[in-house]
OpenMM code with the backbone's topology and positions (N, CA, C; nanometers):
from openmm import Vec3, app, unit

residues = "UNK UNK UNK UNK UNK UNK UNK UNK UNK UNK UNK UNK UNK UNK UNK UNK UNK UNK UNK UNK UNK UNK UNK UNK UNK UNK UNK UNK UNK UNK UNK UNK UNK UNK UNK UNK UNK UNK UNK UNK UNK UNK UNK UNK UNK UNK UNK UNK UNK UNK UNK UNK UNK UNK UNK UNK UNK UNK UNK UNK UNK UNK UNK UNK UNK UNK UNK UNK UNK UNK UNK UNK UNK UNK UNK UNK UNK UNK UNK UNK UNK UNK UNK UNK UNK UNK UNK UNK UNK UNK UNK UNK UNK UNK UNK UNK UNK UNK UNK UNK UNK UNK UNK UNK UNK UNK UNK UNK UNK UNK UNK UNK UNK UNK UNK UNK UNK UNK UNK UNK UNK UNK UNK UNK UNK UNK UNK UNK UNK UNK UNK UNK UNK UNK UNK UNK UNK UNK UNK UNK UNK UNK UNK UNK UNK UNK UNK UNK UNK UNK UNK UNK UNK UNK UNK UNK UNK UNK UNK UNK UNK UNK UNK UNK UNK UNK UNK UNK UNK UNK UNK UNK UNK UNK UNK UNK UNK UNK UNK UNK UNK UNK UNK".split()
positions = [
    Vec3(13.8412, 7.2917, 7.9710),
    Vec3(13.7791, 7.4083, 7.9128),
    Vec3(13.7203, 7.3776, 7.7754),
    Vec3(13.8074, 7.3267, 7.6996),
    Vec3(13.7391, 7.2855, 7.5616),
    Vec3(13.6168, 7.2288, 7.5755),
    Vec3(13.6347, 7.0922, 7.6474),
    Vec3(13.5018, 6.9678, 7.6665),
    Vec3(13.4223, 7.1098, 7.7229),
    Vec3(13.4041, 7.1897, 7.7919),
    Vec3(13.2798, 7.2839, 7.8282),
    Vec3(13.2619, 7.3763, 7.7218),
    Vec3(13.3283, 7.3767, 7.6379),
    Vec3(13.2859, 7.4646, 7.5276),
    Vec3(13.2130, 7.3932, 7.4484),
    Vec3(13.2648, 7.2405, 7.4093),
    Vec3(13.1752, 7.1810, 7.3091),
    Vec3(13.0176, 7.1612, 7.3923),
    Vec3(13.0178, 7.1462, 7.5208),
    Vec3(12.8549, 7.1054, 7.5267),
    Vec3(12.7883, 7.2339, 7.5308),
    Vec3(12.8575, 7.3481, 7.5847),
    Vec3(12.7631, 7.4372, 7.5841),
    Vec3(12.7040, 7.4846, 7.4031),
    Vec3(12.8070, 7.4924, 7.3485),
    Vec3(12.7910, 7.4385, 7.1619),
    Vec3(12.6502, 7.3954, 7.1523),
    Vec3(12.6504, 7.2490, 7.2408),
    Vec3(12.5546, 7.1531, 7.2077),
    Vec3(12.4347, 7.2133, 7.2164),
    Vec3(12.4457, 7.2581, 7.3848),
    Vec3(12.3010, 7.2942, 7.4352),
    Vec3(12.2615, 7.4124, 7.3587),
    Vec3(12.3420, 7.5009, 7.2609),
    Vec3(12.2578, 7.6121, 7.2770),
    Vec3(12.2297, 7.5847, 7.1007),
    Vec3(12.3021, 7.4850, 7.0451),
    Vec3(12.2668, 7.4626, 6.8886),
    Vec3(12.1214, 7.3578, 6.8776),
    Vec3(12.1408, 7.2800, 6.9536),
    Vec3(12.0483, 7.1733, 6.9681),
    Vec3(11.8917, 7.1973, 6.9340),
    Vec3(11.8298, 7.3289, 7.0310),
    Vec3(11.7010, 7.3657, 6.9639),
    Vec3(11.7276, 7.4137, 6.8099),
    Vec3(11.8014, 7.4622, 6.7608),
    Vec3(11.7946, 7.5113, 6.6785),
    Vec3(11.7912, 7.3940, 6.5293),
    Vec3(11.8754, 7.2792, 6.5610),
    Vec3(11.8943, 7.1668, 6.4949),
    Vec3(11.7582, 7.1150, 6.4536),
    Vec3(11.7005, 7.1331, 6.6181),
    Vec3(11.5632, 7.0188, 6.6327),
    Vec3(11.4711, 7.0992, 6.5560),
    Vec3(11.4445, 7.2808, 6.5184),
    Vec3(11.3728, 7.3412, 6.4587),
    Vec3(11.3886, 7.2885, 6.3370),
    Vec3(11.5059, 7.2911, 6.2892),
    Vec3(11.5378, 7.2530, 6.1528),
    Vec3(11.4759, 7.0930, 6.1075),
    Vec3(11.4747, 7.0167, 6.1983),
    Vec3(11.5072, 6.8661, 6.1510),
    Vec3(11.3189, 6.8909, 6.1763),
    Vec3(11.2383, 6.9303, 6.2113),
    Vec3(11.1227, 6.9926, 6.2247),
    Vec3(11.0461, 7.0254, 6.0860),
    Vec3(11.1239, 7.1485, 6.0829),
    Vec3(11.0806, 7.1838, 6.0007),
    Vec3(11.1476, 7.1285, 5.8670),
    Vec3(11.1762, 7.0514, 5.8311),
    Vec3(11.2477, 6.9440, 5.6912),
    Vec3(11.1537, 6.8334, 5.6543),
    Vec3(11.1155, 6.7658, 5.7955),
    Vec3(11.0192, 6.7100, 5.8086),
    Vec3(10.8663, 6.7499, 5.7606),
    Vec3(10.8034, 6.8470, 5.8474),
    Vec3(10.6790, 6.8629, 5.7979),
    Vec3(10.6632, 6.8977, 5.6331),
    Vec3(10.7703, 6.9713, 5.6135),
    Vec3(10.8081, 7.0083, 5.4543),
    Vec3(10.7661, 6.8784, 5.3705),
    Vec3(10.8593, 6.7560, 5.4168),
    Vec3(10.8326, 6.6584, 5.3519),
    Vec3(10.6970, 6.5393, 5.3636),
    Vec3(10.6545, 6.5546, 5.4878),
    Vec3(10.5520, 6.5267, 5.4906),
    Vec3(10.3928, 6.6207, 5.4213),
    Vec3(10.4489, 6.7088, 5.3779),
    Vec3(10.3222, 6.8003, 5.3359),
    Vec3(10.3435, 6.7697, 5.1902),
    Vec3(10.4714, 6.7116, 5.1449),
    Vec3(10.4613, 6.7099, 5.0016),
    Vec3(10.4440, 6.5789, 4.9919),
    Vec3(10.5257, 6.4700, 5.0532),
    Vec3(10.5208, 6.3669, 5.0140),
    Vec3(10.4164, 6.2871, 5.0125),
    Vec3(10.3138, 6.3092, 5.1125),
    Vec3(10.2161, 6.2748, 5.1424),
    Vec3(10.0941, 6.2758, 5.0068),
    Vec3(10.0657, 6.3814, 4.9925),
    Vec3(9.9644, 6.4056, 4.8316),
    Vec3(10.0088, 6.3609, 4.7741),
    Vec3(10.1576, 6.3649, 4.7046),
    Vec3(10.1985, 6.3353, 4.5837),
    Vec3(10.1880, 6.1651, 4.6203),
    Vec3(10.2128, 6.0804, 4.6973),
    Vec3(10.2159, 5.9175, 4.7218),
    Vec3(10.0497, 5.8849, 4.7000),
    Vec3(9.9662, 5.9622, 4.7806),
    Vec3(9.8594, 5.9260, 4.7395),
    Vec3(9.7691, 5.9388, 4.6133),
    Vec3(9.7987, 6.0248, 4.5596),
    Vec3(9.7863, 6.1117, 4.4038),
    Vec3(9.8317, 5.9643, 4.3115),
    Vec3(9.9810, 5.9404, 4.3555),
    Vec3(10.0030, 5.8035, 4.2699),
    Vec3(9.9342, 5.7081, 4.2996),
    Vec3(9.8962, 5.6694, 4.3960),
    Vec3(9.8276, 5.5470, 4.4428),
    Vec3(9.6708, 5.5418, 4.3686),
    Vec3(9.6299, 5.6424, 4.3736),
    Vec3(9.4904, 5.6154, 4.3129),
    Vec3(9.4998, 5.6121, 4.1767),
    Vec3(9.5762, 5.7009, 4.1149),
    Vec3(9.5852, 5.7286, 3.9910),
    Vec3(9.6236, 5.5611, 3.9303),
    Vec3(9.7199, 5.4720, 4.0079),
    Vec3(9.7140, 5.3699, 4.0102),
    Vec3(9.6281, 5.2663, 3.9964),
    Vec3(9.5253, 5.2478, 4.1032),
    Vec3(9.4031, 5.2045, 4.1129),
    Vec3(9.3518, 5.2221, 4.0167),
    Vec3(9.3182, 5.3456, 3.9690),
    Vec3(9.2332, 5.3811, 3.8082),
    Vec3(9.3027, 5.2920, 3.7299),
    Vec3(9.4330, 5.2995, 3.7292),
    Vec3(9.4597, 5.2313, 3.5747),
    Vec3(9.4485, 5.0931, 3.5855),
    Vec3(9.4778, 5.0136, 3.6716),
    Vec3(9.4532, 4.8984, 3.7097),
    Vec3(9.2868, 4.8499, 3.6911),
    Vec3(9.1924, 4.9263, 3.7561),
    Vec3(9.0246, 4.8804, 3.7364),
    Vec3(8.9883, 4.9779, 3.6398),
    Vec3(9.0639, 5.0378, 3.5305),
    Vec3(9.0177, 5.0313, 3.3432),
    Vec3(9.0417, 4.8967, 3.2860),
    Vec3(9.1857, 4.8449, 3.3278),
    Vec3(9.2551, 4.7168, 3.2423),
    Vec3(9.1246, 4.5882, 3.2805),
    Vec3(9.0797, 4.5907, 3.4067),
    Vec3(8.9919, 4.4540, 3.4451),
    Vec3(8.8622, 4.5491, 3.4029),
    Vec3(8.8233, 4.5818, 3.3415),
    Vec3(8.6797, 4.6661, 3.3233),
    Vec3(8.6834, 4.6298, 3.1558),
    Vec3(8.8235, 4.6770, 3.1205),
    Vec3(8.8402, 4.6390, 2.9390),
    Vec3(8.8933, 4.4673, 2.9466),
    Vec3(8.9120, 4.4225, 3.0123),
    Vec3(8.9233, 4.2500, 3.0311),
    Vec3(9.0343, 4.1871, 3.0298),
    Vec3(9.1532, 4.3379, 3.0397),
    Vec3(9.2908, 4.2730, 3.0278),
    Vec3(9.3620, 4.2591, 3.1442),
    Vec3(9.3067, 4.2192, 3.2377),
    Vec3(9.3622, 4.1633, 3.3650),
    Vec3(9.3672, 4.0123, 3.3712),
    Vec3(9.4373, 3.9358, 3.4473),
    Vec3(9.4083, 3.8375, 3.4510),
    Vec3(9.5233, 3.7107, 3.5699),
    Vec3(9.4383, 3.6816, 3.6355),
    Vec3(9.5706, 3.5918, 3.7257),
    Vec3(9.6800, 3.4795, 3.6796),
    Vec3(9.7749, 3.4915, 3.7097),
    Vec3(9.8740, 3.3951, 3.6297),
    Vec3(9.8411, 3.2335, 3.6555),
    Vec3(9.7928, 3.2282, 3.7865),
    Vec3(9.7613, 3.0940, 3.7438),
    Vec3(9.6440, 3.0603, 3.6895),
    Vec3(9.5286, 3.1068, 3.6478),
    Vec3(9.4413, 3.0827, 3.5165),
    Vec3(9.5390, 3.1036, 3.3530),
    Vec3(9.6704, 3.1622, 3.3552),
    Vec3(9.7182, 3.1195, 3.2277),
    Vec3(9.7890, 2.9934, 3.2241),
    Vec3(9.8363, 2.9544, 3.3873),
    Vec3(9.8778, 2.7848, 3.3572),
    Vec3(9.7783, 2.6886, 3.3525),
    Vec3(9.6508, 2.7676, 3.3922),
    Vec3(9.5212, 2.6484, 3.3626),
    Vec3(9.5147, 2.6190, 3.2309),
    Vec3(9.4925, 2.7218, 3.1579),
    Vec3(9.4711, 2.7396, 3.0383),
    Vec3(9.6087, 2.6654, 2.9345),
    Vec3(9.7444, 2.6749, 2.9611),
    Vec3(9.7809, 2.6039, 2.8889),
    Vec3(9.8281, 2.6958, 2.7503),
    Vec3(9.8046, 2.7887, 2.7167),
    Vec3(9.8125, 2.8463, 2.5651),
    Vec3(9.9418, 2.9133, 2.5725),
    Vec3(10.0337, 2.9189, 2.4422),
    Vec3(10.1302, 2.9242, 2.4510),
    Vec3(10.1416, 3.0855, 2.3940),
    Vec3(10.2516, 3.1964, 2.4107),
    Vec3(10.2342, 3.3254, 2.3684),
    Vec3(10.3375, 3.3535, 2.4045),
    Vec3(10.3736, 3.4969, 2.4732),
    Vec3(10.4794, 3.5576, 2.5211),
    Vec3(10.4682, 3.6194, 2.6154),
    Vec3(10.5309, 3.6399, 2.7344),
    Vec3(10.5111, 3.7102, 2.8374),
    Vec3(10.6753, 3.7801, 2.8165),
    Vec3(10.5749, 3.9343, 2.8460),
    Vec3(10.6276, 4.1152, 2.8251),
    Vec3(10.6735, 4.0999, 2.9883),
    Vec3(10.7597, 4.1648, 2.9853),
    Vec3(10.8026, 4.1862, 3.1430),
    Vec3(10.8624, 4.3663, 3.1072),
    Vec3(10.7772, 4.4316, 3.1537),
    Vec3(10.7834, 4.5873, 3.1165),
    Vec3(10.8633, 4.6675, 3.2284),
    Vec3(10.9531, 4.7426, 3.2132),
    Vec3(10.9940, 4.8497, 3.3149),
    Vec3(10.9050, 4.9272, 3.2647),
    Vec3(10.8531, 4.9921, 3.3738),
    Vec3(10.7529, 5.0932, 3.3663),
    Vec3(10.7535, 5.2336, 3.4257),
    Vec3(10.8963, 5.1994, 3.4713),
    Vec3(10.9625, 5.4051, 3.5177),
    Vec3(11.1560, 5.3387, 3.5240),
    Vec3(11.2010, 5.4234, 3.5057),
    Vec3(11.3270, 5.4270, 3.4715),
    Vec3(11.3776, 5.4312, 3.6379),
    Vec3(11.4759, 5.3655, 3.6793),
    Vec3(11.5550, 5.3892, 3.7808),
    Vec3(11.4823, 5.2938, 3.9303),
    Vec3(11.3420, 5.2510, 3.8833),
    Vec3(11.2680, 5.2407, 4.0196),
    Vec3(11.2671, 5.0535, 4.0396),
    Vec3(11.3602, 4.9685, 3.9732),
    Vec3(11.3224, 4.8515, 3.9617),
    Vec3(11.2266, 4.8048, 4.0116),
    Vec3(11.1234, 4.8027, 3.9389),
    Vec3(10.9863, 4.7811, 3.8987),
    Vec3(10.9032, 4.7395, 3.7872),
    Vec3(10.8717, 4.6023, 3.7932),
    Vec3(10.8717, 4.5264, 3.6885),
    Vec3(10.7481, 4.5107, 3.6661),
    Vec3(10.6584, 4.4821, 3.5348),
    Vec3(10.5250, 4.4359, 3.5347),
    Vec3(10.5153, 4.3169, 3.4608),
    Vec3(10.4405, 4.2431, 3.4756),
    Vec3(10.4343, 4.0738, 3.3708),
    Vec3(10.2980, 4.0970, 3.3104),
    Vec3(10.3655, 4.1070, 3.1418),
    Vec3(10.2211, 4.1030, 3.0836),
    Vec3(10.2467, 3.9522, 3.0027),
    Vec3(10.1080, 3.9281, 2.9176),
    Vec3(10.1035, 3.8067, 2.8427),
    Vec3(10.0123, 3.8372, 2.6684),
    Vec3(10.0682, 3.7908, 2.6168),
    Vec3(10.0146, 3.7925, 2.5059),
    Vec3(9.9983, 3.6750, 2.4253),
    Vec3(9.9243, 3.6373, 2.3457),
    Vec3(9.9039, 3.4779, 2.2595),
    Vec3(9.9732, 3.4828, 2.1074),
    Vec3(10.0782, 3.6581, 2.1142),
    Vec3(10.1340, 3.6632, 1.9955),
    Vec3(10.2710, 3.5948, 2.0132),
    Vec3(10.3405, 3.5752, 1.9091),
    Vec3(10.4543, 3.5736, 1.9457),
    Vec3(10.5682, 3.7176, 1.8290),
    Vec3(10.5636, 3.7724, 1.9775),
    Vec3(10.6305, 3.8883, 1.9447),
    Vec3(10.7628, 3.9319, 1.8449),
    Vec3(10.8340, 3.8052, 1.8905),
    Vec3(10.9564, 3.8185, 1.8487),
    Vec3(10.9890, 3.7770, 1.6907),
    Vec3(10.8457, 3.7355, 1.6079),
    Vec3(10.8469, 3.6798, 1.5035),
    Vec3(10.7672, 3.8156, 1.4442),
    Vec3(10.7246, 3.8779, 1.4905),
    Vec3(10.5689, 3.9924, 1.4374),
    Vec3(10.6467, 4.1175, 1.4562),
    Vec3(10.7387, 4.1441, 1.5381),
    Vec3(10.8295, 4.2811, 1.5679),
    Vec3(10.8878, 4.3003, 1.4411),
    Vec3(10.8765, 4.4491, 1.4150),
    Vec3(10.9331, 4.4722, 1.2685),
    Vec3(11.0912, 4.4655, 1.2675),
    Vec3(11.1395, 4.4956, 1.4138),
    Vec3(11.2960, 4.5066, 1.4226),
    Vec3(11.3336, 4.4261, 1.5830),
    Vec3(11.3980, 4.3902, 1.5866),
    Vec3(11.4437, 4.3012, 1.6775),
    Vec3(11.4549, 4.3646, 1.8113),
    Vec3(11.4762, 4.3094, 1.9403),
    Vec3(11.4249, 4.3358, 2.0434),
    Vec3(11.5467, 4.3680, 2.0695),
    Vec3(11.6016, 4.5195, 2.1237),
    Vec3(11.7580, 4.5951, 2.1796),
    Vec3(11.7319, 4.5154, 2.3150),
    Vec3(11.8767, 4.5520, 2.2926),
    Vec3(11.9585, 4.5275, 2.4673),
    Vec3(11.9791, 4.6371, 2.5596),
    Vec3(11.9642, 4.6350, 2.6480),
    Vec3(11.9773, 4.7409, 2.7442),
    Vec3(12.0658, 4.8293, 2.7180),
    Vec3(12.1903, 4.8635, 2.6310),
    Vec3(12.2218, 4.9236, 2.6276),
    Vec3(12.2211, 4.9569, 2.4969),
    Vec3(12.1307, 4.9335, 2.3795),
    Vec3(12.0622, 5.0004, 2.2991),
    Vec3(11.9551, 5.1027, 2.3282),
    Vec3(11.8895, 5.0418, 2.4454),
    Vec3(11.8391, 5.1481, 2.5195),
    Vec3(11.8307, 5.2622, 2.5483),
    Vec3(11.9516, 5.2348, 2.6293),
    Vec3(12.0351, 5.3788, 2.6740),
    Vec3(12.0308, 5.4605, 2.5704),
    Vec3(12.1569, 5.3864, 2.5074),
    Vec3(12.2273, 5.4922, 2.4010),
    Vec3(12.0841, 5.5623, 2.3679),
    Vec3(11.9364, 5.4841, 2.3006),
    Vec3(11.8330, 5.5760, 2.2091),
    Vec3(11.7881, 5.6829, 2.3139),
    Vec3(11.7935, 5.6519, 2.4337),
    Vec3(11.7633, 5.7324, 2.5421),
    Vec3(11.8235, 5.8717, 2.5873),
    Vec3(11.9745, 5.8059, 2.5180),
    Vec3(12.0984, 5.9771, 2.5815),
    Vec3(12.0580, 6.0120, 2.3869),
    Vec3(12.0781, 5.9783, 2.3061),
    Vec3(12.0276, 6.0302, 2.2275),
    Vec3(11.9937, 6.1414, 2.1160),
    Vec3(11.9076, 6.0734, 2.1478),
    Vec3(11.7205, 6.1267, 2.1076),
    Vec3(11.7508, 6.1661, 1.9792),
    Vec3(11.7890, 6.0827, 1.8869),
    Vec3(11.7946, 6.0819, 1.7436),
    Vec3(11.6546, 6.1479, 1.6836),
    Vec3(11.5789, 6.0896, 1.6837),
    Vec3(11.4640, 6.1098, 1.6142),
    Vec3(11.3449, 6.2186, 1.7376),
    Vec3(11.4017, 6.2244, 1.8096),
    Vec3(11.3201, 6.3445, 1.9198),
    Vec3(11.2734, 6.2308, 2.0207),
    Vec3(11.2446, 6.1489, 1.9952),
    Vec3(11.1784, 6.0514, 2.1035),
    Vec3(11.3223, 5.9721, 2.1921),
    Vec3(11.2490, 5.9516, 2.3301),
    Vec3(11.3518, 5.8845, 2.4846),
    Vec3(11.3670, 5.8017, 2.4218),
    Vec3(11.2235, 5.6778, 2.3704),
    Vec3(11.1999, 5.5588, 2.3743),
    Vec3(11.2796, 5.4604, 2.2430),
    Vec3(11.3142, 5.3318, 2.2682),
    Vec3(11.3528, 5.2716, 2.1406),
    Vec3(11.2396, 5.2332, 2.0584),
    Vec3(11.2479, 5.1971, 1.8977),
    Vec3(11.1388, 5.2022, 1.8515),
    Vec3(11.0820, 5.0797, 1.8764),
    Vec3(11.1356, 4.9796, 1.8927),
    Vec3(11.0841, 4.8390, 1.9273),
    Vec3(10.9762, 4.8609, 2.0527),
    Vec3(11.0770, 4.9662, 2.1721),
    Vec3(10.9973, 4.9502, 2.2861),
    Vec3(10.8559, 5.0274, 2.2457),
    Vec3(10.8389, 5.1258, 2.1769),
    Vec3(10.7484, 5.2004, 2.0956),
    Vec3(10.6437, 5.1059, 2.0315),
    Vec3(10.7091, 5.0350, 1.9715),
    Vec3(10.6061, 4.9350, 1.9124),
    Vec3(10.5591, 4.8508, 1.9698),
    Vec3(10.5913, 4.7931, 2.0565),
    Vec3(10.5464, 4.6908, 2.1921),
    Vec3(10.4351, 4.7447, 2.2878),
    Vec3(10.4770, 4.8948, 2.3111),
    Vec3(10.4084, 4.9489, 2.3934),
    Vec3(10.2505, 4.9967, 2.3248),
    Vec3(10.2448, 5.0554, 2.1958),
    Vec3(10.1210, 5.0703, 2.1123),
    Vec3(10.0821, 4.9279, 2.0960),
    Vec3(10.1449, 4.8459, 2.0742),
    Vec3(10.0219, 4.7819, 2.0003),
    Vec3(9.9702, 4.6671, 2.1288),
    Vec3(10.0698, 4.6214, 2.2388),
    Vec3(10.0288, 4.5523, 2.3510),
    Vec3(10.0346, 4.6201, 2.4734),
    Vec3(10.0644, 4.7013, 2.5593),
    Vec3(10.0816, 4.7741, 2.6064),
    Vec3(10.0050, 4.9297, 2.6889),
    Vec3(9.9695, 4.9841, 2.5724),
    Vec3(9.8765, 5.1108, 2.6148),
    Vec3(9.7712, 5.1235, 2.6537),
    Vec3(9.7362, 5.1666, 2.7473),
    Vec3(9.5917, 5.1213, 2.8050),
    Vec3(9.4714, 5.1520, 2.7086),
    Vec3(9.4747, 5.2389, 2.5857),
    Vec3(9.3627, 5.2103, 2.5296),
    Vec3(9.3811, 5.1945, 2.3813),
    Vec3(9.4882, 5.1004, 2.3389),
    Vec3(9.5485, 5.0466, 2.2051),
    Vec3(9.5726, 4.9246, 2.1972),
    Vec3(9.6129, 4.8957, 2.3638),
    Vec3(9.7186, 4.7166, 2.3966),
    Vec3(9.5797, 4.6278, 2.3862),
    Vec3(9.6759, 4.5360, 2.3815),
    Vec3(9.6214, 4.4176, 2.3840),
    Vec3(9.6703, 4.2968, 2.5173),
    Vec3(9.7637, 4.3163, 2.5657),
    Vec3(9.8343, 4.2220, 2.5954),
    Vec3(9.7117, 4.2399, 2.7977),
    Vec3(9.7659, 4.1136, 2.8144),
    Vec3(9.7074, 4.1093, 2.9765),
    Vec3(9.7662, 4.1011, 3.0571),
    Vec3(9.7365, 4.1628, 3.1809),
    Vec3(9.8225, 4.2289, 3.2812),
    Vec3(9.8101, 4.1001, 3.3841),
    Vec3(9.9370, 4.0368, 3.4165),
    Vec3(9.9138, 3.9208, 3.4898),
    Vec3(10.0007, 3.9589, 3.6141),
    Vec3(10.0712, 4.0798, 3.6390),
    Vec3(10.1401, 4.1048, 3.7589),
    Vec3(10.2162, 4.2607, 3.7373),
    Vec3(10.1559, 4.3235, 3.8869),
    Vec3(10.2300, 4.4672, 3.8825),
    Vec3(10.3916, 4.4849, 3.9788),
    Vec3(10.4007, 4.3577, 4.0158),
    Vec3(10.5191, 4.3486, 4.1186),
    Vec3(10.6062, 4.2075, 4.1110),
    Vec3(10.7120, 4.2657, 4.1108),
    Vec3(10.8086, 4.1339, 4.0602),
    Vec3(10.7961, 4.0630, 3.9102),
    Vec3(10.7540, 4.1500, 3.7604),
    Vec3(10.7238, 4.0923, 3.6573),
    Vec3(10.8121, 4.0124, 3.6258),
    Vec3(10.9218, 4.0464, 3.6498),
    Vec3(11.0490, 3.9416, 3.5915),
    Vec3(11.0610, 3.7967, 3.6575),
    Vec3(11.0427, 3.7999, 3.7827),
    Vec3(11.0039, 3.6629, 3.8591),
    Vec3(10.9279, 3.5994, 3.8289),
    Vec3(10.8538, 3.6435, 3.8217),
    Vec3(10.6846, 3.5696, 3.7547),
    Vec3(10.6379, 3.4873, 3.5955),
    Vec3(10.7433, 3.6133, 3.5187),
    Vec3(10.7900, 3.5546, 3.3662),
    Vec3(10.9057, 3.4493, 3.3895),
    Vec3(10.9976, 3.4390, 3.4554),
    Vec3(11.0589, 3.3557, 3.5147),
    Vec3(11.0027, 3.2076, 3.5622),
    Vec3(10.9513, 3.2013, 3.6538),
    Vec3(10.8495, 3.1191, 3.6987),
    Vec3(10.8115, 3.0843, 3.5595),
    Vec3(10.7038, 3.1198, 3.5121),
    Vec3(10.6155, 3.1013, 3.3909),
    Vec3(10.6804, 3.0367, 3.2975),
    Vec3(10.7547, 3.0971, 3.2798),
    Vec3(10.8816, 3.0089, 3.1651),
    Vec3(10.9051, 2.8694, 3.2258),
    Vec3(10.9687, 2.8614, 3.3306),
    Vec3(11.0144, 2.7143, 3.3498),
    Vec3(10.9341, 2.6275, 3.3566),
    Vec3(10.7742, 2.6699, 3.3795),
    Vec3(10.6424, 2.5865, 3.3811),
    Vec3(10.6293, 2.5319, 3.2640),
    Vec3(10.6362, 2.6442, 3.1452),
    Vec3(10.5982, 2.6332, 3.0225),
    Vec3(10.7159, 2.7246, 2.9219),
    Vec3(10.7886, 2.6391, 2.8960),
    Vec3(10.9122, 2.6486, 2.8091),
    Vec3(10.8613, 2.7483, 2.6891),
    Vec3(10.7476, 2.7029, 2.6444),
    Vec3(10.7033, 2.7352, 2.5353),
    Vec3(10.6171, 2.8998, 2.5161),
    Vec3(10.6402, 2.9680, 2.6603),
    Vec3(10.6068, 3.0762, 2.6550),
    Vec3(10.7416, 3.1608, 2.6526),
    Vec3(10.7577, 3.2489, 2.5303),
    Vec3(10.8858, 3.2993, 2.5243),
    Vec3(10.8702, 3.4458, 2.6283),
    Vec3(10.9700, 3.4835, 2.6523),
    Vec3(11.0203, 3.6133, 2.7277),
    Vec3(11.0727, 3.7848, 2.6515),
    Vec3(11.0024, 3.8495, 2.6163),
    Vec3(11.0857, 3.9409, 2.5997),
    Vec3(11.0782, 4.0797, 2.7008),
    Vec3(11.1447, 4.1310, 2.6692),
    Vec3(11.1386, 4.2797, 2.7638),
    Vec3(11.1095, 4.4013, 2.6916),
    Vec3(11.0706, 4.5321, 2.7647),
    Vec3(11.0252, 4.5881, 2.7054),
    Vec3(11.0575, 4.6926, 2.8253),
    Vec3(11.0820, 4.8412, 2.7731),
    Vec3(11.0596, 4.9702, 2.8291),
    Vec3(10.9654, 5.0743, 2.8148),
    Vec3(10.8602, 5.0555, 2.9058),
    Vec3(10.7603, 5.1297, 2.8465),
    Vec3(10.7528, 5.2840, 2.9142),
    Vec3(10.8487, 5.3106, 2.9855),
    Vec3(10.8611, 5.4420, 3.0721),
    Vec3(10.9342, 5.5334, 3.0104),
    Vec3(11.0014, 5.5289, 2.9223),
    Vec3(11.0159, 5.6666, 2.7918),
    Vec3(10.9145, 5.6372, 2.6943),
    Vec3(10.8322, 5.5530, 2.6399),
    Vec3(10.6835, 5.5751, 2.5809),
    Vec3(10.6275, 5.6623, 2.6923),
    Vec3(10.5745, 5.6378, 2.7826),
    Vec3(10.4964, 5.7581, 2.8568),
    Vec3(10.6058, 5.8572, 2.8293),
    Vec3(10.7017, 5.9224, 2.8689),
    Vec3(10.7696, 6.0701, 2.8783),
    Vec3(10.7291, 6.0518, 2.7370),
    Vec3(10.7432, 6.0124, 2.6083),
    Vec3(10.7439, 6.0435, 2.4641),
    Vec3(10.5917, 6.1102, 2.4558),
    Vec3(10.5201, 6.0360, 2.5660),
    Vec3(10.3700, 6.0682, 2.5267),
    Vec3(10.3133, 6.2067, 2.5969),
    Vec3(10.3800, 6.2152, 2.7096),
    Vec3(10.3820, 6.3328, 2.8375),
    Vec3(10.4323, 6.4529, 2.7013),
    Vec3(10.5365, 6.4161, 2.6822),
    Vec3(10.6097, 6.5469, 2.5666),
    Vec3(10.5056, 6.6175, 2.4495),
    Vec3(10.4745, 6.4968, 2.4059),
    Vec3(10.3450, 6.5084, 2.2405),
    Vec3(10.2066, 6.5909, 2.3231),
    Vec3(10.1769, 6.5451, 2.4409),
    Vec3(10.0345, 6.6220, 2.4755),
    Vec3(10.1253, 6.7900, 2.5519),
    Vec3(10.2744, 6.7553, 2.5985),
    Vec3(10.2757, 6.9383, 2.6627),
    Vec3(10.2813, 7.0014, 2.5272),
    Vec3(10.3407, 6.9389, 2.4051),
    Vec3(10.3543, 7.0493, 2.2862),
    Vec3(10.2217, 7.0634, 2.1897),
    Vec3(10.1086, 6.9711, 2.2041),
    Vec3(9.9841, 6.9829, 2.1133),
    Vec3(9.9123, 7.0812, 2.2296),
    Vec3(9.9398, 7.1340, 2.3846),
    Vec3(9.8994, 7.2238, 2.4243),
    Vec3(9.9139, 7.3641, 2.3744),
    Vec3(10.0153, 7.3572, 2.3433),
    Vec3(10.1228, 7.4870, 2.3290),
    Vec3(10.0383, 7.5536, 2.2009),
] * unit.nanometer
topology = app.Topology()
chain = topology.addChain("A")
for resn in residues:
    res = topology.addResidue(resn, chain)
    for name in ("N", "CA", "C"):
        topology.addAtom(name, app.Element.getBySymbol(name[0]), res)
């Protein structure tokens, strides 16, 4: 008697499941869909400004080249391990007004927000002056796997130093400054 109670359970919940798992679905396909493509282009744009302003560039034309600098290896959204490899002919770690935090200097400036801003000021300063798409300087030599690549790069050429950088509370710092100069 039980075992016939649970299937009839089954049969008569089952459409109702499948409405649901239905309708969860199209839900998420109606959102997820724009919003992935929305990023993707918005992507594209920023990518063919950087090679339009000349700061693109393939990593192996910087081992052709030989010149020694620093390669930025940027998180560029919080949580999404996602790395970018930039390069610069500065050397950062001598020109930075304050020394480069550790991840969990990070944080801490992040939970915070001493001074109103996510971002640390180093990462702040990294991000204006090499970094921002219409302030930086530095060249974009990889949007995937930056840390591998600075990796790589390094052991080629010793003499290109490594630092890191968070540039994804600079954007929220910057997202914040344009919702309140609306206001």
């Amino acid at each position: 008697m039980r075992r016939f109670f649970q299937i009839a359970m089954n049969i008569i919940l089952a459409p109702i499941w499948i409405l649901i798992a239905g309708v969860v679905l199209l839900a998420l396909l109606v959102i997820y869909i724009p919003v992935m493509c929305s990023a993707f282009v918005a992507g594209r744009r920023w990518r063919r400004a950087l090679r339009i302003a000349g700061r693109t560039q393939s990593p192996y034309a910087l081992l052709r080249s030989q010149v020694s600098g620093t390669l930025i290896v940027d998180c560029p959204s919080l949580g999404w391990n996602t790395t970018y490899c930039w390069w610069t002919p500065d050397d950062i770690q001598s020109l930075a007004p304050i020394s480069m935090p550790t991840d969990e200097d990070r944080r801490n400036t992040f939970k915070s927000r001493d001074d109103g801003k996510l971002s640390h000021p180093f990462d702040r300063w990294v991000y204006e002056r090499y970094l921002a798409q219409e302030t930086g300087t530095a060249i974009l030599l990889s949007t995937r796997r930056g840390d591998r690549l600075a990796t790589k790069l390094h052991f080629k050429f010793p003499s290109h130093k490594i630092i890191w950088s968070w540039s994804g509370p600079c954007e929220m710092d910057l997202d914040q400054q344009n919702e309140q100069s609306e206001e």
